[in-house]
C-alpha positions in Angstrom: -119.0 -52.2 160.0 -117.5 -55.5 158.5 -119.5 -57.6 156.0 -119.3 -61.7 156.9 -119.6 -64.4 154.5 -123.0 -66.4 155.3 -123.1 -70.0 155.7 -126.5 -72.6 155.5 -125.9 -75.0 157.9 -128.4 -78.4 156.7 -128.8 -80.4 159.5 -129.6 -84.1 158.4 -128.4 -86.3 161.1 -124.8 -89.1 160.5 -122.0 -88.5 161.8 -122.1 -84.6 162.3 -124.8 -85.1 165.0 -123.2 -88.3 167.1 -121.9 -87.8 170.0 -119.6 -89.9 171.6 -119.0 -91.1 174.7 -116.5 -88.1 175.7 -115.1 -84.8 173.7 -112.4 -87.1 172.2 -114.2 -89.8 171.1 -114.0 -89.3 167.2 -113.4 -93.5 166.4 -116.6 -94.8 167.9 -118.8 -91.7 167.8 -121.8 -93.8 167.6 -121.4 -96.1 170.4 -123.7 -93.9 172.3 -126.6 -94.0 169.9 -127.3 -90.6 171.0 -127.3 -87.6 168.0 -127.9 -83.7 168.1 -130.5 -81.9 167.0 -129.3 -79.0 163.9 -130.5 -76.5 167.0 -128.4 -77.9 169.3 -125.1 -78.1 167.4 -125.9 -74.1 166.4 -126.3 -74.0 170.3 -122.7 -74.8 170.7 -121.3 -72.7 168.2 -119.7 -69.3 170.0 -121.6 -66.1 170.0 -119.2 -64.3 168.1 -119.8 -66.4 165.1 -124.0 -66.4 165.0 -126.1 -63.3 163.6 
């Protein structure tokens, strides 16, 4: 069994949630005006990585 290090993820909006208008788009991230929700950024993060 290994032991992994926890990690809090805070969801409270900016640039972290922005999405852009394709997978590259990290200069105008907000152009969009659309943003995540904290559940559906964890939603994207791999299995391997979640409890």
């Amino acid at each position: 069994m290994s032991i992994r290090p926890k990690v809090a993820f805070i969801g409270t909006g900016g640039t972290i949630s922005s999405l852009g208008t394709d997978s590259l788009d990290i200069l105008d991230d907000t152009a969009t005006g659309l943003r995540l929700t904290a559940d559906a950024i964890l939603d994207r993060v791999p299995d391997p990585f979640r409890a």
